[in-house]
C-alpha angles and dihedrals in degrees: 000000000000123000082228089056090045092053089064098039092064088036088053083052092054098050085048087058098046085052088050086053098041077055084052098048090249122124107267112259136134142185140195131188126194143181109244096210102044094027085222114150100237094184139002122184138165125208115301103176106112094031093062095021089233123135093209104058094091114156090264100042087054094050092042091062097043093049084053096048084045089049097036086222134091088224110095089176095126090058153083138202133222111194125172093224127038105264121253122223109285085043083050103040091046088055096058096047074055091057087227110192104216131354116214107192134174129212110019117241108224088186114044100012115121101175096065094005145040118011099002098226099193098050094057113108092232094061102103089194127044116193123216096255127207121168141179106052113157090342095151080067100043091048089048098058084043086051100042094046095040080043095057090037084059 
């Protein structure tokens, strides 16, 4: 397999995920961590926000902790993520404490991104660790989730 295959493959898992979450009344939103030697998912999350009630648990922040708990470290070096829409700023910044390797997003968020929008979190001069970035994958797939749930909210 390609690493090229492998990319939408997680990506595809993502998406399953953020479907999973829009069924859930959650934005939809996935995440999937893996680990880029072993190619082993080490977490994959959806949205939990509503349903906590808690303005953190964002799709990333949720895989971040449970890669950790898997790893038994804070460092996530050894690791990439795979996430439906472009992080905001607390997903972002919370990837780089993580010391994330590389980020794979989908649909890009013109309001609240902070990876290709926005504040461009990695460019800034006090960001210690600057992931590889690669975004839009499948991100017809992954608007169209974010137009379609915002659409029936409306």
């Amino acid at each position: 397999m390609t690493q090229q295959a492998k990319i939408y493959d997680f990506m595809a898992d993502a998406l399953a995920l953020a479907e999973e979450a829009m069924g859930q009344g959650e934005v939809p939103v996935g995440a999937v961590i893996v680990h880029h030697v072993t190619g082993a998912v080490i977490a994959a999350t959806h949205n939990l926000v509503e349903r906590t009630q808690d303005c953190t648990a964002h799709a990333e922040m949720l895989a971040i902790a449970q890669a950790q708990e898997a790893l038994g470290t804070k460092s996530l070096s050894a690791c990439d993520i795979w996430v439906s829409l472009e992080p905001c700023a607390m997903c972002a910044g919370a990837l780089a404490h993580a010391r994330i390797r590389r980020i794979y997003y989908g649909a890009e968020d013109k309001k609240g991104g902070a990876v290709d929008n926005g504040p461009h979190l990695f460019n800034q001069p006090t960001i210690h660790h600057r992931p590889e970035i690669y975004g839009g994958l499948s991100a017809d797939k992954a608007a169209a989730l974010l137009t379609q749930f915002f659409k029936e909210k409306r």
